[in-house]
N, C-alpha and C positions, 0 to 999 in steps of 0.2 A: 855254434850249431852247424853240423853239417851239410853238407850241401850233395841232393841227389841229384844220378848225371842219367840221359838214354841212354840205354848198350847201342852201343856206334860199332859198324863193324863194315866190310865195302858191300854192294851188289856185285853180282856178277855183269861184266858187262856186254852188251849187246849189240847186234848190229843198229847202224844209224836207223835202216828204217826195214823189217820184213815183209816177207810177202803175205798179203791177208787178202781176203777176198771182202766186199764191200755189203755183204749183205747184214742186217741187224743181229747182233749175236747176244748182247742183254744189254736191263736198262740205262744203265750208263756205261757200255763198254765205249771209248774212244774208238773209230774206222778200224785205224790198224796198230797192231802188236808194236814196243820197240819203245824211243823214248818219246816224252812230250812233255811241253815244257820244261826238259829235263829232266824227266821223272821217271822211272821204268814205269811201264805200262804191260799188263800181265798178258802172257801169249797165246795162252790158252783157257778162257775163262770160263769153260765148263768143269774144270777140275776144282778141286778143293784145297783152297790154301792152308788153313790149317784144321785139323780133325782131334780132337779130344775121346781117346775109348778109355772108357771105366774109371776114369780117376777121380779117387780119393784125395781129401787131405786132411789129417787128421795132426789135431794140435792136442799138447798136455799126455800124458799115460796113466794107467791101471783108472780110477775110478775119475779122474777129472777128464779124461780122455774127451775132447769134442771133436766131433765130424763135420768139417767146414763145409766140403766137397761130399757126397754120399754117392758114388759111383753115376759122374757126371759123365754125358756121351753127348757130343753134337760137332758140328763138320760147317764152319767157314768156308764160303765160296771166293776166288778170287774174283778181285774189282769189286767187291761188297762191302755197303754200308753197314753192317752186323752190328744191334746193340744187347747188351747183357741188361735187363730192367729186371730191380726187385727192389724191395726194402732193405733199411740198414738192418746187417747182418745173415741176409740172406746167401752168400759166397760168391755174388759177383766179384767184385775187388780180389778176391782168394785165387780166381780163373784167371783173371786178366796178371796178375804177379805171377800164376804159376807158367803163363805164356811164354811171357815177359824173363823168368829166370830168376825172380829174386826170392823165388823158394819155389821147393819141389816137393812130386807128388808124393802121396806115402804109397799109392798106388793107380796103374793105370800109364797110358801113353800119350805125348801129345806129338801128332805128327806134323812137320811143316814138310808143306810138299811132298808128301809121302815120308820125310825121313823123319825119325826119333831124336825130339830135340830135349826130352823133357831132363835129361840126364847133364843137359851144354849150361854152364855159365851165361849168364845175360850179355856179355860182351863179344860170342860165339854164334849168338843169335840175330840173324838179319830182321831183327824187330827194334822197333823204336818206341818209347813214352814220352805221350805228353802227360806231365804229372798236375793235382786241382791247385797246385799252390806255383808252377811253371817253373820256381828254380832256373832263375834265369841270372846272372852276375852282373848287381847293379853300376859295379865302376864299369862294365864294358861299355861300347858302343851296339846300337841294334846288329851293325856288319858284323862286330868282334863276337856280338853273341851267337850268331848264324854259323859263321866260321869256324867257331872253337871245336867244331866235332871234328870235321874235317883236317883240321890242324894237328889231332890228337892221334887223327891216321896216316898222318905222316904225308898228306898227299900234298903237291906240288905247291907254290904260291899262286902261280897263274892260274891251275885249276882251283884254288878254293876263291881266288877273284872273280872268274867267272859264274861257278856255283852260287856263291852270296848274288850275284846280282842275278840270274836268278831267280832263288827263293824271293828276294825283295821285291821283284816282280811278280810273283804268282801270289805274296801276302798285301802284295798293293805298300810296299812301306817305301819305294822309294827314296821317297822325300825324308825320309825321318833314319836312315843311314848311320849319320855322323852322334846322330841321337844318343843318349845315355838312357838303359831300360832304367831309370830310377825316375826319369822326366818322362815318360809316358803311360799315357792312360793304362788303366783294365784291360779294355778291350785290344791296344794294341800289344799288349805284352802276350797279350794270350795270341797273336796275332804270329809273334817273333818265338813263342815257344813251338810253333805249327814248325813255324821253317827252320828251325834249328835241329827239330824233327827229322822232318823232311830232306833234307840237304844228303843227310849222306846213303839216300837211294836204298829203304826201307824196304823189302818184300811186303811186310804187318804193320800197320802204325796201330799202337794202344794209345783209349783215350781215355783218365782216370776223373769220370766227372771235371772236365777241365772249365765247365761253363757257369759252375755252383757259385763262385766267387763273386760274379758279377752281376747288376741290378737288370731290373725283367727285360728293359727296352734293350739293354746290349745283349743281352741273352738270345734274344728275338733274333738280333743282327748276325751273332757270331753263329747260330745253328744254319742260321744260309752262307755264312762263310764255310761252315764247315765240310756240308752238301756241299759248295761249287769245288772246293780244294777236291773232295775223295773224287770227282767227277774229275777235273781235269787231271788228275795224275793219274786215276785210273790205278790206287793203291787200294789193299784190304784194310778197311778202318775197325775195330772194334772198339766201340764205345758202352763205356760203361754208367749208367745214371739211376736214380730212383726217380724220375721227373719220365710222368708215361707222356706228357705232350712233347718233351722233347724225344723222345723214341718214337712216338709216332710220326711227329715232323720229319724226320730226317732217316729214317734206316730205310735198307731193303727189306731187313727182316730183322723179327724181334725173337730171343730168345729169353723169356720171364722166369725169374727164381724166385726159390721161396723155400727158407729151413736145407739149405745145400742140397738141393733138385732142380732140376730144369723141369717144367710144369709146363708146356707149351713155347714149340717153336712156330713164326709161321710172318706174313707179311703182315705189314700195321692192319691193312683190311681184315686179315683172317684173325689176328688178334682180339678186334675191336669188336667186329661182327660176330664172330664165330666163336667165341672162348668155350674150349672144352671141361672147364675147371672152375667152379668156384671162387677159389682164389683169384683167378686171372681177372674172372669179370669185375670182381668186387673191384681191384686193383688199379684196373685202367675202365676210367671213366664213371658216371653214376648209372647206376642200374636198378633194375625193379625184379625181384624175385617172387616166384609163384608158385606156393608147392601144388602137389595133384599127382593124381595116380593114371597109368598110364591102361588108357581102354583097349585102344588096337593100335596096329602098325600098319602102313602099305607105303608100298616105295619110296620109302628114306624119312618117312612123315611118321609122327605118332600123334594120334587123338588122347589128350591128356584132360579131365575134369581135374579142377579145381574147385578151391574150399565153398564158392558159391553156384555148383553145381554147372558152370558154363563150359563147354567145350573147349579148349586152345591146339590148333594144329602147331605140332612145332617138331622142328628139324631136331638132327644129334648125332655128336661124331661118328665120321667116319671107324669102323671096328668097334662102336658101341650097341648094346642090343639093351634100350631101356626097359623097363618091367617094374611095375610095382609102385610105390611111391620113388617122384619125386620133383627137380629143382628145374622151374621152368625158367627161363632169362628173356626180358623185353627190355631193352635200351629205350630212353624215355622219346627220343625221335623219332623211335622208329613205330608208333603209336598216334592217332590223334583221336580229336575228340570230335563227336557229334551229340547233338540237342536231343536227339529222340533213344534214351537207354537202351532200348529194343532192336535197335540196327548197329548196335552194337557187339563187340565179340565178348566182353565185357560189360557190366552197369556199375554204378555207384553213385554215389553225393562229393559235391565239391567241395573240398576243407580249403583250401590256399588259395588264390593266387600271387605268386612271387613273379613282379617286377625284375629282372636284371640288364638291361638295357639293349642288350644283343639281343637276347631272348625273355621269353614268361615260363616260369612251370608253375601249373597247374597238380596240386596234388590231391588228388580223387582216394575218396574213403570206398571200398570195393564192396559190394553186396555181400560178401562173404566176412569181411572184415579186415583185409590187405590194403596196404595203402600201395599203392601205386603214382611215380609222377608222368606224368607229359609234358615236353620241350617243346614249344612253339617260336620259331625265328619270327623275330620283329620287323616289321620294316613301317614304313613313314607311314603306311595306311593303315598298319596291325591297329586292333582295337582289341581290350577285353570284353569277349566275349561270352564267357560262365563266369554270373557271380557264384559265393560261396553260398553253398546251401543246395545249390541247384542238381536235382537229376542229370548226368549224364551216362553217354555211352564211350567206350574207348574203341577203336576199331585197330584191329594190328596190321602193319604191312604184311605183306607176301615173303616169309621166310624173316618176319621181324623176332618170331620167337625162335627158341633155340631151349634144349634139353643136358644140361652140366651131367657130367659124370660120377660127381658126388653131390 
């Protein structure tokens, strides 16, 4: 079986340390430009590391032809956590390989740095992969496996001694060196595929679902590993997952796919909070949907009736003008309930309560016929407090509704 390698190829190299001014420039940018813990660190982090316009990828021809890619556009910031989230078969994986070099577009550009790489070989491109399976060479040692890129670019002994040690400092492996990856855990292979990565001074590091393999608790571990590594190197990560808490946990920004489209880009909050799409909401996180027709508008607000004739103010994208029927979105937190139906934005009767330990939801049969849940966080005093059966009211926070665009 073969064995798959990262395109290894050198950084350019840089002054020990440039001039930078001290004031906050984003949220994980390192002080100053130049290297850190060996790492390059980007020198201008308001430009865009890499920019994808228009591209296609289009697999098969004449009638079996599929469109993986459907004229995909969006712009990677440097020193950003960027992740690619959608379900299997949506064309993340398709972006990240076409990045990556290990197939091209059928149409469209991708720029690193301003230039046009999408036509370079993987080995021409200053990007690295970490792949879900690591590919890592179990007769080596952790050092031998760190080194072998380095080794493969001809660079000196003493410089790849010093680089291994290092990346085995920035992955914490120290101790585990002389180690064979065949005698170590999940979590630290996945540890030693970062730095093997990492080592030969990456502009892009891609991350192909690299955390799918391993059980929830190292899961948990390795996504703060992952955050601290992109923070102290101060590299562009893109990661790719269908796992919306792990995209939430760890990106600057999430870009969501679905059917080879990018459907919303934006920060976990703006994701979470704000989904302009249907799909998205349904996607990340549980939701309550509410259809209604939309009565009036006034500054950025629309007064929408719904099915049991009650009013719901609620927000809706930016460069949308809603009208007519439609699809109103309440997040079950961002809702609670009160005793008296009538001080409510909302009424109904209570079908459930579900127990889950962190929290209760509550799920209310709506005056109109909607089911709707509510999330209440537990704590050591939480009581239930609506049996089932009972009258209540639901009151929505300030800007907890939102208006989808389909």
């Amino acid at each position: 079986m073969g064995i798959a390698f990262e395109s290894l190829v050198t950084a350019p190299q840089l002054p020990s340390r440039l001039a930078c001014d001290d004031n906050q420039t984003g949220t994980h940018l390192p002080p100053r430009a130049g290297f850190l813990n060996g790492v390059i660190v980007p020198e201008q982090p308001g430009k865009n590391a890499i920019e994808v316009r228009g591209v296609r990828k289009v697999f098969g021809t004449g009638e079996n032809q599929v469109a993986a890619l459907d004229t995909v556009s969006v712009s990677i910031r440097e020193n950003e956590f960027f992740t690619l989230l959608g379900p299997s078969g949506c064309g993340k994986t398709t972006l990240l390989r076409l990045i990556a070099g290990f197939d091209f577009p059928s149409a469209g550009e991708i720029l690193l740095h301003g230039e046009d790489i999408a036509p370079l070989p993987p080995f021409k491109r200053p990007v690295n992969t970490v792949f879900q399976s690591y590919a890592l060479f179990p007769h080596m040692t952790v050092a031998q496996n760190i080194g072998f890129g380095l080794e493969m670019l001809g660079k000196p002994k003493a410089e790849i001694t010093a680089r291994v040690a290092q990346m085995l400092k920035l992955v914490k492996m120290e101790a585990l060196a002389a180690r064979r990856t065949s005698q170590i855990s999940g979590g630290q292979q996945q540890r030693v595929a970062l730095a093997r990565a990492l080592a030969p001074q990456p502009k892009v590091l891609l991350l192909d679902e690299p955390l799918s393999a391993l059980d929830y608790k190292l899961r948990k571990e390795m996504q703060i590993e992952l955050k601290r590594l992109q923070h102290e190197t101060g590299i562009t990560f893109i990661f790719v997952t269908h796992d919306q808490e792990e995209a939430l946990t760890m990106s600057d920004r999430i870009a969501v796919m679905s059917a080879g489209k990018i459907l919303q880009v934006g920060t976990p909050h703006d994701i979470y909070d704000r989904p302009a799409e249907r799909f998205v909401a349904d996607f990340i996180g549980e939701t309550n949907f509410l259809k209604g027709t939309v009565v009036s508008k006034k500054s950025g607000i629309a007064t929408v009736r719904i099915a049991s004739d009650a009013m719901v103010a609620a927000g809706f994208p930016e460069g949308f003008d809603p009208s007519g029927e439609v699809t109103v979105v309440v997040r079950p937190e961002h809702a609670d309930l009160v005793a008296d139906a009538a001080k409510g934005t909302v009424g109904g009767v209570m079908a459930n309560v579900v127990y889950f330990g962190t929290d209760t939801h509550y799920h209310v049969k709506l005056d109109g016929g909607d089911n709707f849940i509510v999330r209440h966080q537990n704590s050591r005093s939480s009581a239930v407090a609506f049996d089932p059966g009972a009258k209540v009211g639901i009151v929505f926070e300030d800007g907890g509704a939102r208006i989808l665009r389909d």
